[in-house]
C-alpha positions in Angstrom: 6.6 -12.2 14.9 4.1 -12.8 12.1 5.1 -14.0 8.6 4.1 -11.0 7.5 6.9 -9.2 9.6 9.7 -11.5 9.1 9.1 -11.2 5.3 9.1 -6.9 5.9 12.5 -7.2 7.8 14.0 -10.2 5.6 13.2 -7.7 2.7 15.0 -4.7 4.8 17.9 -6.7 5.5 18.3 -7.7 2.0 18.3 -4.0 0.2 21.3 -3.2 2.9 24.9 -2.7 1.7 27.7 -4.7 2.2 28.7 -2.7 4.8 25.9 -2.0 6.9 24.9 -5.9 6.4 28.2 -6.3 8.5 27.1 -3.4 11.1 23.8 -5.3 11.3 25.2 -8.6 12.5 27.9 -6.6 15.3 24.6 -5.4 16.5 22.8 -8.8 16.8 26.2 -11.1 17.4 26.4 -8.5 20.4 23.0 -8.8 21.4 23.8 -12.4 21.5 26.8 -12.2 23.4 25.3 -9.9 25.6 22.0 -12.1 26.8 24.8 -15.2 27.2 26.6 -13.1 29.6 23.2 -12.3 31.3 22.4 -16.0 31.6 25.8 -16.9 33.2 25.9 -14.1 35.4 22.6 -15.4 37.1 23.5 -18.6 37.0 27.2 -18.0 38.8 24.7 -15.8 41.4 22.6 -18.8 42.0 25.2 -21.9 42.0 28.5 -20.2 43.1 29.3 -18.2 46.6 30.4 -14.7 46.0 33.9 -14.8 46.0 34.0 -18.0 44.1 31.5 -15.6 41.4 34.2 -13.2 41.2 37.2 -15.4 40.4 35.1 -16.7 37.3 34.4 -13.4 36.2 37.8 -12.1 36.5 39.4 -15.1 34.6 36.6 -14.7 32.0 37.6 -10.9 31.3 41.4 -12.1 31.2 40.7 -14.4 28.7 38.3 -12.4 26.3 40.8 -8.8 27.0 44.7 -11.2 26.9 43.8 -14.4 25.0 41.3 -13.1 23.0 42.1 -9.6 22.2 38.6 -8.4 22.6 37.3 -5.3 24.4 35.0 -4.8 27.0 31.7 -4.2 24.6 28.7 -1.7 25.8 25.5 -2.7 24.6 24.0 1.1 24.8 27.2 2.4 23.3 27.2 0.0 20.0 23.0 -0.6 19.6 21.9 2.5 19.0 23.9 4.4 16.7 23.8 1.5 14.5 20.5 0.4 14.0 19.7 4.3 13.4 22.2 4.5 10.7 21.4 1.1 9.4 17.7 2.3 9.4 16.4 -1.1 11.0 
Protein backbone atom coordinates (compact mmCIF):
# COMPACT_ATOMS: atom_id res chain seq x y z
CA UNK A 1 0.00 0.00 0.00
CA UNK A 2 1.39 3.38 -0.99
CA UNK A 3 1.32 6.42 1.38
CA UNK A 4 -0.94 7.80 -0.66
CA UNK A 5 -3.45 4.96 0.16
CA UNK A 6 -2.95 4.56 3.80
CA UNK A 7 -3.52 8.37 4.13
CA UNK A 8 -7.06 7.77 1.73
CA UNK A 9 -8.19 4.95 4.16
CA UNK A 10 -6.65 6.53 7.50
CA UNK A 11 -8.85 9.60 6.39
CA UNK A 12 -11.99 7.08 5.80
CA UNK A 13 -11.64 5.48 8.96
CA UNK A 14 -11.50 8.66 10.78
CA UNK A 15 -14.93 10.43 9.42
CA UNK A 16 -16.62 6.88 10.70
CA UNK A 17 -19.04 6.94 13.71
CA UNK A 18 -18.57 5.57 16.87
CA UNK A 19 -20.43 2.86 15.98
CA UNK A 20 -19.34 1.68 12.79
CA UNK A 21 -15.54 2.44 14.07
CA UNK A 22 -16.49 -0.62 16.43
CA UNK A 23 -18.04 -2.67 13.36
CA UNK A 24 -14.78 -1.83 11.53
CA UNK A 25 -12.44 -3.45 14.01
CA UNK A 26 -15.05 -6.97 14.53
CA UNK A 27 -14.31 -7.06 10.89
CA UNK A 28 -10.45 -6.79 11.03
CA UNK A 29 -10.02 -8.45 14.86
CA UNK A 30 -11.96 -11.36 12.84
CA UNK A 31 -9.89 -11.30 9.96
CA UNK A 32 -7.15 -11.60 12.34
CA UNK A 33 -8.44 -14.30 14.24
CA UNK A 34 -9.36 -15.98 11.27
CA UNK A 35 -5.75 -16.05 9.33
CA UNK A 36 -4.37 -17.40 13.08
CA UNK A 37 -6.71 -20.22 12.87
CA UNK A 38 -5.42 -20.73 9.27
CA UNK A 39 -1.76 -20.79 10.34
CA UNK A 40 -2.46 -23.39 13.14
CA UNK A 41 -4.62 -25.53 11.22
CA UNK A 42 -1.64 -26.08 8.71
CA UNK A 43 0.74 -26.34 11.12
CA UNK A 44 -1.30 -29.18 13.39
CA UNK A 45 -1.59 -30.82 9.50
CA UNK A 46 2.09 -30.74 9.17
CA UNK A 47 3.49 -31.62 12.86
CA UNK A 48 0.55 -33.67 14.36
CA UNK A 49 -1.03 -37.24 13.09
CA UNK A 50 -4.69 -36.97 12.39
CA UNK A 51 -6.23 -38.05 15.24
CA UNK A 52 -3.85 -36.28 17.51
CA UNK A 53 -5.09 -32.93 15.01
CA UNK A 54 -8.49 -33.54 15.98
CA UNK A 55 -8.19 -33.75 19.83
CA UNK A 56 -6.45 -30.16 19.55
CA UNK A 57 -9.19 -28.89 17.65
CA UNK A 58 -11.93 -30.23 19.69
CA UNK A 59 -10.37 -28.94 23.01
CA UNK A 60 -9.72 -25.58 21.21
CA UNK A 61 -13.63 -25.16 20.26
CA UNK A 62 -14.50 -26.28 24.04
CA UNK A 63 -12.51 -23.69 25.29
CA UNK A 64 -13.42 -20.64 23.00
CA UNK A 65 -17.63 -22.10 22.97
CA UNK A 66 -17.48 -23.21 27.43
CA UNK A 67 -14.55 -21.15 28.84
CA UNK A 68 -14.77 -18.49 26.65
CA UNK A 69 -18.30 -17.94 25.77
CA UNK A 70 -17.56 -17.24 22.16
CA UNK A 71 -19.34 -18.53 19.07
CA UNK A 72 -18.25 -20.29 16.23
CA UNK A 73 -17.52 -16.92 13.88
CA UNK A 74 -18.07 -17.13 9.77
CA UNK A 75 -15.87 -14.99 8.06
CA UNK A 76 -18.34 -14.71 4.88
CA UNK A 77 -21.25 -14.26 7.22
CA UNK A 78 -19.70 -11.15 9.25
CA UNK A 79 -17.20 -9.52 6.25
CA UNK A 80 -19.41 -8.60 3.96
CA UNK A 81 -22.38 -6.94 5.26
CA UNK A 82 -20.16 -4.85 7.20
CA UNK A 83 -17.70 -3.36 5.27
CA UNK A 84 -20.83 -2.52 2.77
CA UNK A 85 -22.58 -0.70 5.41
CA UNK A 86 -19.42 0.68 6.89
CA UNK A 87 -18.65 1.85 3.17
CA UNK A 88 -14.86 0.75 3.44
Amino acid sequence: MTETEQRRHFQRIKSLSTNKFWKYMNVLHTRAYTKAENHYQEAMDIVLTPKQKAAVVAKANEIRELWDGMPPITLDATEDAEMRELGV
